[in-house]
N, C-alpha and C positions, 0 to 999 in steps of 0.2 A: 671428415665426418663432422667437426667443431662447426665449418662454416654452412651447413646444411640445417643444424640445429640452430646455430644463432638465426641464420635466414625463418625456419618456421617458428621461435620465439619472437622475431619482429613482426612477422603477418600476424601471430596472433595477437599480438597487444595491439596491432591497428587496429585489426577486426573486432578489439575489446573495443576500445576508445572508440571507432566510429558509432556502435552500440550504445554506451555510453552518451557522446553526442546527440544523439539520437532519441533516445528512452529516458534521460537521466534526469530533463524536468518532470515529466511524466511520474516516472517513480518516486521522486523529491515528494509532488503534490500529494501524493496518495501515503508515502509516510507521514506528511505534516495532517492527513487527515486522522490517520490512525493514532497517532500522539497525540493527538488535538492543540497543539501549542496553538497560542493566539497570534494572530497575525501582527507579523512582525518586519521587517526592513530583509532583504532578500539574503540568504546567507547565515541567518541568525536564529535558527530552528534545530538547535544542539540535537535537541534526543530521534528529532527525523533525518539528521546527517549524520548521525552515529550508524543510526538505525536503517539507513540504505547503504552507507558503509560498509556493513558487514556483510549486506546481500549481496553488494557488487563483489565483494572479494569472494566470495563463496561462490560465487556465477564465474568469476573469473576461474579459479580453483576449478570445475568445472566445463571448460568454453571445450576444451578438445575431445568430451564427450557426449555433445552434445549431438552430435553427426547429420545435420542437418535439421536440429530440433530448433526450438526458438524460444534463444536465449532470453528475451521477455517475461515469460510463463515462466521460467527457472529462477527469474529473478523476484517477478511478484512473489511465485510461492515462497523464496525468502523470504522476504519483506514480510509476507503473513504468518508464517511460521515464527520467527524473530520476535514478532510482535506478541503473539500470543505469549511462547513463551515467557518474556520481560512480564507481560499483566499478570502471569500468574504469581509471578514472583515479587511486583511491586503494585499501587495502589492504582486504580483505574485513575486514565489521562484528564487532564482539566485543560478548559479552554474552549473555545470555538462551538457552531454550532452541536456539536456533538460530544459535548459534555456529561447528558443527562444519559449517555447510553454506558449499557455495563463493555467490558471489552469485545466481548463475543459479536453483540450486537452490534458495535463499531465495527469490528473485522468484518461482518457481513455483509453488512449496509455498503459499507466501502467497494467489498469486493463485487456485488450485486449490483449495486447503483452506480456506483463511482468507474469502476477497471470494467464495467457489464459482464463479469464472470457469469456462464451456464449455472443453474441452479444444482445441477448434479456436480459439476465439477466444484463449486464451494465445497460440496455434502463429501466431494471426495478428497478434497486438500486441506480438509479440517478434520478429518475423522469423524464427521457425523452425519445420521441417514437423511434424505433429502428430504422428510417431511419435519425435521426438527432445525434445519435450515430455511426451510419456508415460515415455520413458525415465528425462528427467531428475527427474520427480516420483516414480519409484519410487525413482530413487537416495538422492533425499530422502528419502524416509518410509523405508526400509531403513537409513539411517546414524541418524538419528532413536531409530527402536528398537533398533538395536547399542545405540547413546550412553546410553536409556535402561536396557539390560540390564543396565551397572556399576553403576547407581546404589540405593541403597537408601532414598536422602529423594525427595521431589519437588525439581525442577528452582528456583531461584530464583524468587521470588515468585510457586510454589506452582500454576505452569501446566502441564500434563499437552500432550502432543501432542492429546488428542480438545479441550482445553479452548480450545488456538488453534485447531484447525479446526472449532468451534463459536461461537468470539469471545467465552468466556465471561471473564469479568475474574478 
């Protein structure tokens, strides 16, 4: 019975890691948008490696009920879950273009523009109704282009608003 179990504890830590492999720039980027740390040398974004840390371990936790779901969407919703949480509890993130937004509107903007979440499925992974999800992403993208209207360079490390909502590097 022992080597049965060890056999489906090794598929499933493949099946994590290949996952991982796979998703785990993907989801890096979208924590370092949501903590806004300023760009930095690869490897070097403390509170967005913490902070998908905890979602992979919690996806991990996780993997063998997922029954054919996708484990992506189980991991963002950490990642956005996680995140909230932490802003309630500590001071909105500083850095990069998305500095001037409070954290709601960062969570949104991200999940909307950046991951292309459905506008209902935002309204339903945050707890709130889809017309105060639409609201709050226009107030995003509206303070976004004020912020950009003063500027005459591109934003630190050379990201455009279209370039985060297409996840170009």
């Amino acid at each position: 019975m022992s080597d049965r179990a060890d056999h489906r504890d090794r598929l499933r830590a493949l099946e994590f890691d290949a996952f991982v492999a796979g998703a785990g720039g993907r989801l890096l980027h979208t924590a370092t948008l949501l903590t806004g740390e300023p760009p930095q040398p690869p490897g070097a974004y403390p509170r967005a490696e913490r902070l998908l840390h905890a979602a992979l371990c919690r996806t991990y936790a996780e993997w063998d009920r997922l029954h054919g779901g996708d484990p992506y969407d189980l991991a963002r919703r950490e990642l956005a879950l996680r995140f909230a949480r932490e802003a309630r509890r500590h001071q909105r993130p500083r850095g990069g273009l998305l500095e001037r937004l409070t954290p709601v509107e960062r969570l949104v903007l991200v999940l909307r523009m950046y991951e292309e979440v459905g506008e209902e499925q935002t309204a339903a992974l945050l707890g709130l109704p889809g017309d105060r999800v639409r609201a709050v992403c226009a107030r995003a993208v509206a303070a976004l282009r004020s912020a950009r209207g003063g500027r005459t360079a591109p934003p630190a490390g050379g990201r455009t608003a279209g370039a985060a909502r297409r996840g170009a590097a």
